[in-house]
C-alpha positions as CSV (number, residue, x, y, z in Angstrom):
1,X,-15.8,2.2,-1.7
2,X,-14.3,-1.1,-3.5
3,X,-10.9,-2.0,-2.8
4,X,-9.2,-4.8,-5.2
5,X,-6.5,-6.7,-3.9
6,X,-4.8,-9.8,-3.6
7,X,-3.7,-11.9,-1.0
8,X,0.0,-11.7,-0.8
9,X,0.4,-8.7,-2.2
10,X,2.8,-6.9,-0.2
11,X,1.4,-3.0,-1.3
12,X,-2.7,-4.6,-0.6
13,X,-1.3,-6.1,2.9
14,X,-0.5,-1.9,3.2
15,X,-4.0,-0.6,2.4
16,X,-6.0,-3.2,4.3
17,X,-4.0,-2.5,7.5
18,X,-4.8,1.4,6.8
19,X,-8.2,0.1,6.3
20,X,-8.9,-1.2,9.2
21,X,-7.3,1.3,11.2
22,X,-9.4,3.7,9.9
23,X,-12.1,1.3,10.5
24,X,-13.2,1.4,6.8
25,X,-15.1,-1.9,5.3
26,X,-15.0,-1.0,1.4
27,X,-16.4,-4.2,-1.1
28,X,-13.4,-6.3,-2.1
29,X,-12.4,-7.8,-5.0
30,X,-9.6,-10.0,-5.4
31,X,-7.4,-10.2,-8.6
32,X,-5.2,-13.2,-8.6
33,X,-1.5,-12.8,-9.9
34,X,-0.7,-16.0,-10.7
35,X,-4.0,-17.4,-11.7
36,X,-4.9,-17.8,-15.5
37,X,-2.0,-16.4,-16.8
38,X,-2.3,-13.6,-14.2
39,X,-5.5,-11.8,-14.2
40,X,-4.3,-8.1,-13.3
41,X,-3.3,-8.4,-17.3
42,X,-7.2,-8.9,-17.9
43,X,-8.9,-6.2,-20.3
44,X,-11.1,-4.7,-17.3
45,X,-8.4,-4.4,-14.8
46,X,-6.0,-2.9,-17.2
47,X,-8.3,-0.2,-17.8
48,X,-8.9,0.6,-14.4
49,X,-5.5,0.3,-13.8
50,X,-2.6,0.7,-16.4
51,X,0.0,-0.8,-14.5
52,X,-1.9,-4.0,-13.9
53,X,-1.1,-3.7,-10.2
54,X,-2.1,-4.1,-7.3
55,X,-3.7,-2.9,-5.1
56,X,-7.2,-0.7,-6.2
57,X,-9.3,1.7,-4.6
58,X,-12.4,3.4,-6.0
59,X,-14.1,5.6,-3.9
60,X,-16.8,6.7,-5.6
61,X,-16.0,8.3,-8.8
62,X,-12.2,8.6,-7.9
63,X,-9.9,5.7,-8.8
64,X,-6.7,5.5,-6.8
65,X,-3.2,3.2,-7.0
66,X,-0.1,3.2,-5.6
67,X,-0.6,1.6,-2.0
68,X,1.3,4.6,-0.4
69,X,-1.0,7.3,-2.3
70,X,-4.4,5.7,-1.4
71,X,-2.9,5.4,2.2
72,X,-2.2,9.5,2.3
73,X,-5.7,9.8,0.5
74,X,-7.5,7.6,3.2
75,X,-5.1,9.8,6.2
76,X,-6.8,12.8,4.6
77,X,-10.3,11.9,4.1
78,X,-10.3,9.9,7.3
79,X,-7.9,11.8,9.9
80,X,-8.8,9.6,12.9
81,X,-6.8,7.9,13.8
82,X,-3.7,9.5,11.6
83,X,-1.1,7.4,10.0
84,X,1.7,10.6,9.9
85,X,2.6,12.5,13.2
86,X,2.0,16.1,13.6
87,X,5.2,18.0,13.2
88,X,7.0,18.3,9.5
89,X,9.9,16.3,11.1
90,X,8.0,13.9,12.4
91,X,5.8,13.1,9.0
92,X,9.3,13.6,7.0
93,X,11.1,10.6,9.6
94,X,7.8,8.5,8.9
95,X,8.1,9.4,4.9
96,X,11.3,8.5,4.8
97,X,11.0,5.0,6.3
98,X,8.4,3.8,4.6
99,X,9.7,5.1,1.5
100,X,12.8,3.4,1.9
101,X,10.5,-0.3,1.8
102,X,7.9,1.3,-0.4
103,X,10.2,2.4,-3.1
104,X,13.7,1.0,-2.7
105,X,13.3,-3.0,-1.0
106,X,10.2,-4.0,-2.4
107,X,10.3,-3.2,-5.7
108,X,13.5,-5.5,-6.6
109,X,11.2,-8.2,-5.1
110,X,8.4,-8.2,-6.0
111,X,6.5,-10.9,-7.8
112,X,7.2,-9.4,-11.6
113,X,10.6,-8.9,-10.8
114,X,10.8,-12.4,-9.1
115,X,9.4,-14.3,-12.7
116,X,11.4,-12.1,-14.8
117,X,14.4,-13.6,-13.0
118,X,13.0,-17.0,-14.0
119,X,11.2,-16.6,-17.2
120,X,13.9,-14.1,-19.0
121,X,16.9,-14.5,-17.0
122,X,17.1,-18.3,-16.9
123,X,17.6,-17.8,-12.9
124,X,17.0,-21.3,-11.1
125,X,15.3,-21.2,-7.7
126,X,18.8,-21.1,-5.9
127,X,19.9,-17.6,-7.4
128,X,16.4,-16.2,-7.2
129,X,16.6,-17.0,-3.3
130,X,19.7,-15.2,-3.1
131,X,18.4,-12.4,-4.7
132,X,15.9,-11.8,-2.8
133,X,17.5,-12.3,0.7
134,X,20.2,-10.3,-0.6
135,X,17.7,-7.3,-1.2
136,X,16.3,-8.2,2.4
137,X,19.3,-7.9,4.1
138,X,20.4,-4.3,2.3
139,X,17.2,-3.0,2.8
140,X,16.4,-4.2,6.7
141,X,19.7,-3.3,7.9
142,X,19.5,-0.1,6.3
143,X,15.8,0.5,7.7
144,X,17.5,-0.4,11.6
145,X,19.8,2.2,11.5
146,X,17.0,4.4,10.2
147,X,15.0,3.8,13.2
148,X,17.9,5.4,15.5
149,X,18.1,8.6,14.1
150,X,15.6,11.1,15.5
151,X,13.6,8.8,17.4
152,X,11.2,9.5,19.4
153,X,11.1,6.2,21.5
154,X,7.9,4.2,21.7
155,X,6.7,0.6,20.9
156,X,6.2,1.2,17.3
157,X,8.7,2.9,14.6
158,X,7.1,6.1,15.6
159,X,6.2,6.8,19.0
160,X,3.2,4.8,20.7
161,X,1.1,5.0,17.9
162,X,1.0,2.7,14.4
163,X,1.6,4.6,11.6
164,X,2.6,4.7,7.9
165,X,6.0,3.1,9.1
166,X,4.9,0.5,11.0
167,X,2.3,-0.5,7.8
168,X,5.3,-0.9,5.2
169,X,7.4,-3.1,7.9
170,X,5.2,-5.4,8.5
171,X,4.5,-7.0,5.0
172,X,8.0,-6.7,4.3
173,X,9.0,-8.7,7.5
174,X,6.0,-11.4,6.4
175,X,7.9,-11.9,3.1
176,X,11.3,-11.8,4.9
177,X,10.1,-14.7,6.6
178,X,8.7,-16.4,3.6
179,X,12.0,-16.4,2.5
180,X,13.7,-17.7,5.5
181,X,15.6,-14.6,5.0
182,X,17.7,-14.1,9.0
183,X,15.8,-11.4,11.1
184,X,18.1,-11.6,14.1
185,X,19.9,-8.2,13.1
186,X,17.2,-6.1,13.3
187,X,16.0,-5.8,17.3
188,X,14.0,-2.5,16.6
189,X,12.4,-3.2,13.6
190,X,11.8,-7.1,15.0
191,X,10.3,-4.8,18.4
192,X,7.7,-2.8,15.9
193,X,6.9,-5.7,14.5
194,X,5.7,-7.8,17.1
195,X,3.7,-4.2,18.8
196,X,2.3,-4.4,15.5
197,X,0.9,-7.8,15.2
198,X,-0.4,-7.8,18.9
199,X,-3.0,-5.0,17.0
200,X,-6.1,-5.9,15.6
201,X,-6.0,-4.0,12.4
202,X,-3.0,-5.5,11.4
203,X,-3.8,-9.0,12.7
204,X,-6.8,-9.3,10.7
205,X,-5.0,-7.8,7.5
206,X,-2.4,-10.6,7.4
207,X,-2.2,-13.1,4.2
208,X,-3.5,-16.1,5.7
209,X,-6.9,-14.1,7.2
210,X,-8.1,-13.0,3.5
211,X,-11.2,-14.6,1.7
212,X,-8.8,-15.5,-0.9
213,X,-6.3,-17.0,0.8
214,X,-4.1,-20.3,-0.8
């Protein structure tokens, strides 16, 4: 198993907390967005993955992408300990909140999204700030109020237990305070957040633990 990824990526800050919770230790490789003109764009990487994204995971002859797609793949290949609860209501609550940083925050944020603001949009610092926190607030209030509705108690989004939830909120809440973006509106998801970090499999996934860390 080899696992490419970069160190502030948001979607490899995912996989490497599903890693280690599933107490997997694949070879890494680290592809640096920013570095020589941004090496995801690079000939070999583009042909093992089209969207020059991160993050990667070949497990033997399988190639996977899409953070939330290799975390399902390593939930079902590796069921201990699972990152979806039991019951169809359950894994559709835990769906829905991660999909609602996966697919509708993050994206607007992310690093492409960020330099297009600068390099097309002629968008100074100031307004790209703005942006961003903007997103941030939409998408963290929106996530609080998600956290009420069918839940069923518990130190972590879902229950007692970390799951796929918890492992979207936490990189979002690292880049929310990258931003000095105000978290004092989100108790719940500020509560998951802190179970989270007292865990070792998130601990050691954090940004400033990787071998490639700036």
């Amino acid at each position: 198993m080899e696992f490419y990824d970069y160190f502030r990526s948001s979607a490899s800050f995912r996989v490497r907390i599903g890693l280690n919770l599933k107490g997997l230790a694949p070879g890494r490789h680290f592809i640096h967005l920013t570095r020589d003109g941004g090496q995801q764009f690079g000939d070999a990487f583009s042909q093992l993955n089209p969207q020059q994204l991160v993050p990667v995971l070949v497990d033997g002859d399988t190639v996977l992408t899409q953070s939330l797609a290799i975390l399902e793949y390593l939930d079902e290949t590796h069921p201990e300990p699972p990152l979806l609860p039991k019951g169809p209501a359950g894994r559709a609550r835990v769906r829905a909140l991660a999909l609602s940083i996966a697919c509708d925050l993050h994206p607007i944020n992310n690093l492409r999204v960020l330099f297009y603001l600068k390099d097309h949009m002629n968008q100074e610092e100031e307004a790209r700030t703005a942006w961003y926190r903007h997103w941030v607030g939409k998408g963290l209030a929106a996530f609080e109020a998600m956290l009420g509705h069918g839940a069923p108690g518990g130190r972590f989004c879902h229950g007692d237990t970390p799951g796929l939830a918890d492992i979207c909120l936490v990189p979002q809440i690292f880049n929310a305070k990258r931003f000095d973006c105000p978290l004092d509106g989100y108790p719940t998801a500020m509560r998951a957040f802190d179970a989270c970090m007292a865990h070792p499999a998130f601990d050691a996934a954090q940004p400033s633990k990787q071998p490639d860390a700036e």
